[in-house]
C-alpha positions as CSV (number, residue, x, y, z in Angstrom):
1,X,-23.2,20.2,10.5
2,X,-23.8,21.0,6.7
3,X,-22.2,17.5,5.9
4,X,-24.4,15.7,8.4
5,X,-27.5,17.2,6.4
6,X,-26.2,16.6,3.2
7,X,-26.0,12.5,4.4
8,X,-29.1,12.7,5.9
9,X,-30.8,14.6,3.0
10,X,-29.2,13.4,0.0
11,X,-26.6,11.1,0.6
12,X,-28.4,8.3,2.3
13,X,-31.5,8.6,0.8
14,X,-29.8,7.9,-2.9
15,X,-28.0,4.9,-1.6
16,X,-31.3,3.3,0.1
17,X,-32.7,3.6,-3.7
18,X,-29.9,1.6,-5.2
19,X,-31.2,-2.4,-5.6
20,X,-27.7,-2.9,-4.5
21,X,-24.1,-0.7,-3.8
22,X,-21.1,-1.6,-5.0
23,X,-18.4,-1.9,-2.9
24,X,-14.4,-2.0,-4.0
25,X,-12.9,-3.3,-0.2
26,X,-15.0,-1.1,2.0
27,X,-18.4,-2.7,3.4
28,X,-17.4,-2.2,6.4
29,X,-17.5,1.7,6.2
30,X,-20.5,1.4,3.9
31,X,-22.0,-0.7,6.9
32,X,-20.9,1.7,9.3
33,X,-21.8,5.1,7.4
34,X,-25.8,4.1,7.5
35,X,-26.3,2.3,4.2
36,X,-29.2,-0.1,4.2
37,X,-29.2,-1.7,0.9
38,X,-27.5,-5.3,0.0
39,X,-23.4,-4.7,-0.8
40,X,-22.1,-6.5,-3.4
41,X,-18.0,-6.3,-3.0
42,X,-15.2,-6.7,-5.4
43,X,-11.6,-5.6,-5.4
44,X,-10.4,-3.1,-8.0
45,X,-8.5,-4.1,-10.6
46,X,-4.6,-4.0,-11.5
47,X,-3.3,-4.4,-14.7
48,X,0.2,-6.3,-14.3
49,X,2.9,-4.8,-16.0
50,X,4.9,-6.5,-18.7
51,X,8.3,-3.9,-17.4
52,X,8.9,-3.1,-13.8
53,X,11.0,-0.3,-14.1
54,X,13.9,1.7,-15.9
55,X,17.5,1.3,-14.7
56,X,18.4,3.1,-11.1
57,X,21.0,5.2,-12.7
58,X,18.3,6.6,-15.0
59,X,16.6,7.8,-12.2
60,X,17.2,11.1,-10.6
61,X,15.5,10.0,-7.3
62,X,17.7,7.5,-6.8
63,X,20.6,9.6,-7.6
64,X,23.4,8.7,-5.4
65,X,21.6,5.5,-4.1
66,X,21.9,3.1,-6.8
67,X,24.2,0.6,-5.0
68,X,22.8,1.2,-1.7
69,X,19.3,-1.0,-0.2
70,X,16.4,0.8,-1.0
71,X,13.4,0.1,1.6
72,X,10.7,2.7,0.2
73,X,7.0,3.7,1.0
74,X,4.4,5.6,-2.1
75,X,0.9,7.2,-0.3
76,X,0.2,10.1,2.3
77,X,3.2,11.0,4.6
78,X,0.8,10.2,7.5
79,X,3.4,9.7,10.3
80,X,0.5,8.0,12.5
81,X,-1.9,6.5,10.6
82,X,0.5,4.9,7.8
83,X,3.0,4.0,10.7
84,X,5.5,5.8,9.6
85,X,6.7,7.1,12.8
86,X,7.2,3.5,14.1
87,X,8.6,2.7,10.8
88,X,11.7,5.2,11.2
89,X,12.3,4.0,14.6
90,X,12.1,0.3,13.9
91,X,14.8,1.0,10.6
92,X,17.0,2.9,13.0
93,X,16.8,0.1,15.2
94,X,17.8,-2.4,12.6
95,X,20.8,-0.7,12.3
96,X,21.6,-1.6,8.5
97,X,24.2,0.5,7.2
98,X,24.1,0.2,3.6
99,X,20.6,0.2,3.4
100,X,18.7,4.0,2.8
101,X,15.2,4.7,3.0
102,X,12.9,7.0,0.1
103,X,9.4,8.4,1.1
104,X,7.5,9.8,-1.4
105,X,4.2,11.6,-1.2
106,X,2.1,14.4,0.0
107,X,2.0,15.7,3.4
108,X,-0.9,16.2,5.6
109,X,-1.4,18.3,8.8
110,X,2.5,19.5,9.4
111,X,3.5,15.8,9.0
112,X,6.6,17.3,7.8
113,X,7.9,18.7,10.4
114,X,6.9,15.7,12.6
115,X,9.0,13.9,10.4
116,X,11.5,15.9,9.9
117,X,12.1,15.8,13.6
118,X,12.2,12.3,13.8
119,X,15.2,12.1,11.4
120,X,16.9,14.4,12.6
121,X,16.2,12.5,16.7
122,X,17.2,9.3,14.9
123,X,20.4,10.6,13.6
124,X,18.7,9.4,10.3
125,X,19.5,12.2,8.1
126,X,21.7,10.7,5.3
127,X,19.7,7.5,4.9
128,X,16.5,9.1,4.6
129,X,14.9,10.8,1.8
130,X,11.5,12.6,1.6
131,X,10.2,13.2,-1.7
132,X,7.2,14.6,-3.5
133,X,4.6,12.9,-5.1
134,X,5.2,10.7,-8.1
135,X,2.3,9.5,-10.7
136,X,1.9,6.7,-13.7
137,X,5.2,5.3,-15.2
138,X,7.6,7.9,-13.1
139,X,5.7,5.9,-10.1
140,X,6.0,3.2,-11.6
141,X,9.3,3.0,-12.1
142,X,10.2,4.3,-8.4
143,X,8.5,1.1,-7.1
144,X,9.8,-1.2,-9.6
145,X,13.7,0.0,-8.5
146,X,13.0,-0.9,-4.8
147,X,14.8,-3.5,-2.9
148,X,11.7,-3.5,-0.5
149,X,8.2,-1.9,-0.3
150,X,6.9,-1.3,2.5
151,X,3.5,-0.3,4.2
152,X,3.5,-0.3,8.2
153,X,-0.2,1.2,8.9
154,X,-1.8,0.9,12.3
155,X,-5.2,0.7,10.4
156,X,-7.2,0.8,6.5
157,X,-10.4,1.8,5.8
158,X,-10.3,-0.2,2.5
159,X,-7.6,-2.0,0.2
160,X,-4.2,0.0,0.2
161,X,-3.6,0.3,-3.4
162,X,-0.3,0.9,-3.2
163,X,0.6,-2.1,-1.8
164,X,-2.0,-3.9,-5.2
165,X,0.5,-1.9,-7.4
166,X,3.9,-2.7,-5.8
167,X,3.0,-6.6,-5.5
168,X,2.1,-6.4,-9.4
169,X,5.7,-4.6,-9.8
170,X,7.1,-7.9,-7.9
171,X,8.3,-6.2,-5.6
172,X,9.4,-7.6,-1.7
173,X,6.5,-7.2,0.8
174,X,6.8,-5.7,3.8
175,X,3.3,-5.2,5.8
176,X,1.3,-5.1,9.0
177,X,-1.7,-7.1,8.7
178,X,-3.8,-4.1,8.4
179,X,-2.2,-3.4,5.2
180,X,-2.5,-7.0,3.8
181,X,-6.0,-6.9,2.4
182,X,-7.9,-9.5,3.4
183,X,-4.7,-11.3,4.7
184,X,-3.8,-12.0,0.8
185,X,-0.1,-12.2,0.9
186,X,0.3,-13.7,4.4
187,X,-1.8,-16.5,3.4
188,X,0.3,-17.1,0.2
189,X,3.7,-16.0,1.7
190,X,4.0,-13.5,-0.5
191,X,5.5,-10.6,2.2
192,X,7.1,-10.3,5.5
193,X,4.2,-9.6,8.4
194,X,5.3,-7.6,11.4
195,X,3.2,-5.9,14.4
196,X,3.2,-2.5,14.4
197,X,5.2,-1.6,16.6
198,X,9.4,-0.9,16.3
199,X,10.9,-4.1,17.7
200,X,9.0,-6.0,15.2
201,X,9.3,-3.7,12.0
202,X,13.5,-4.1,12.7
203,X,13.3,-7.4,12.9
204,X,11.1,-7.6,9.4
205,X,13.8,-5.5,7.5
206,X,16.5,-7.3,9.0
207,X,15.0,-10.8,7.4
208,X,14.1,-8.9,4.3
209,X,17.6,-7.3,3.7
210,X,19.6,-10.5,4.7
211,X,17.5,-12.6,2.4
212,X,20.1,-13.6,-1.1
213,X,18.6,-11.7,-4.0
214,X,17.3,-14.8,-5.3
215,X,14.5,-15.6,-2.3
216,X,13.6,-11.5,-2.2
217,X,12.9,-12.1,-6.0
218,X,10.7,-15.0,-5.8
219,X,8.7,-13.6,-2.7
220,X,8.2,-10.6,-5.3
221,X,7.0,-13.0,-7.9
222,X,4.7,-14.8,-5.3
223,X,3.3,-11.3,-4.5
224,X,2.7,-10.6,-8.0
225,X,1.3,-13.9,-8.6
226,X,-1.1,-13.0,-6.1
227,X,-2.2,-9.9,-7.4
228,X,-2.5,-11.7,-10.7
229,X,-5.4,-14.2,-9.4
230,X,-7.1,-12.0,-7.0
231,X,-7.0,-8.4,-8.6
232,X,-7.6,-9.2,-12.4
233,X,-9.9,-6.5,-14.0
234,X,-11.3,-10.4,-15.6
235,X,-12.4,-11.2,-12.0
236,X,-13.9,-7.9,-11.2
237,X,-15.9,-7.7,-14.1
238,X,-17.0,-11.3,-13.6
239,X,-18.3,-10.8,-10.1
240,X,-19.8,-7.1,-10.9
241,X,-21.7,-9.1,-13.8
242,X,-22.9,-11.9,-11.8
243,X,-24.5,-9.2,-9.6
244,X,-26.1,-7.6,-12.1
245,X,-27.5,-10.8,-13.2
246,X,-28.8,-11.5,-9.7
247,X,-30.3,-8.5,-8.8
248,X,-32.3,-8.8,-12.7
249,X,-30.5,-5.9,-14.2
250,X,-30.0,-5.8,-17.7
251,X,-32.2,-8.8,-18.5
């Protein structure tokens, strides 16, 4: 009730002042949450890193997996809403036995439990890792050690970052289309696209891991030449001044 107010009495009211709202790959929410004013939208940008990452062995989280296949996941341990439930069955499904999975982020709403269980059901329990949050170059450096990123959610509000920071890393791509903002790397094939749903994500990791290392790195480079031309702070800064400019603001 008291956040219902607060939008009606405060929230709204401050945005229908605005000449216009900037947006960073979420008019449609905007749209949706009441706002009247024009939307101007640009994507936030990604520096791309000049090093990807420090050597596996350097790494504790990757202690005792640095020869193994490393398909791993950075955001909110969501089992539903970030597909990770179908994602555990669809890898035990593939049936890749030198391949291990790392999970890292926070829990939300006794998600680990739930996926606790569904390890354990899968018989996934030494291939599966859950692991706390990481931040900045520690994060960094998680991603850039991965054979495969991946980011299976049934739907986004906005742009999923994470996936923006992996592609910059280079690293393999594999999505729903819901994660593929705006259908970026699908249109550049620049990442594997599956449906959500198990029979599809086994079939994605099965391409991605039987892929020679060669073709996994240039689908990495695609991905972080794609990331390069469309998430550029250059480009955001361009489009955020043209709307400026249009809207007569700082003339």
């Amino acid at each position: 009730m008291a956040k219902r107010v607060y939008k009606r009495i405060f929230e709204l009211p401050a945005l229908d002042r605005a000449e216009f709202i900037w947006s960073i790959g979420d008019t449609k929410d905007i749209v949706a949450y009441g706002a009247s004013r024009p939307i101007v939208e640009t994507r936030k940008g990604r520096d791309i890193p000049t090093e990807t990452s420090v050597p596996r062995q350097d790494s504790s989280l990757y202690q005792g997996l640095e020869d193994r296949f490393i398909f791993g996941f950075v955001g909110r341990l969501d089992p539903v809403h970030k597909g990770l439930d179908l994602t555990l069955r669809g890898f035990e499904l593939a049936d890749l036995s030198d391949a291990s999975m790392l999970l890292a982020g926070p829990h939300v709403a006794r998600s680990e439990l739930r996926l606790r269980r569904e390890i354990n059901r899968l018989g996934l329990q030494s291939q599966v890792r859950t692991l706390s949050p990481i931040f900045g170059p520690e994060k960094d450096s998680f991603v850039g050690n991965l054979d495969v990123f991946f980011h299976l959610s049934r739907w986004e509000g906005g742009v999923p970052y994470a996936v923006i920071e992996a592609a910059s890393l280079g690293r393999p791509l594999l999505l729903t289309s819901a994660a593929d903002p705006g259908g970026l790397f699908a249109g550049l094939d620049a990442a594997v696209i599956v449906e959500p749903n198990p029979a599809s994500v086994a079939a994605g990791m099965q391409v991605l891991h039987n892929l020679s290392s060669a073709d996994r790195a240039a689908l990495g480079q695609r991905a972080r030449d794609a990331v390069n031309a469309s998430f550029g702070w250059d480009l955001m800064a361009a489009d955020f001044l043209a709307a400026l400019s249009a809207y007569g603001i700082g003339n």
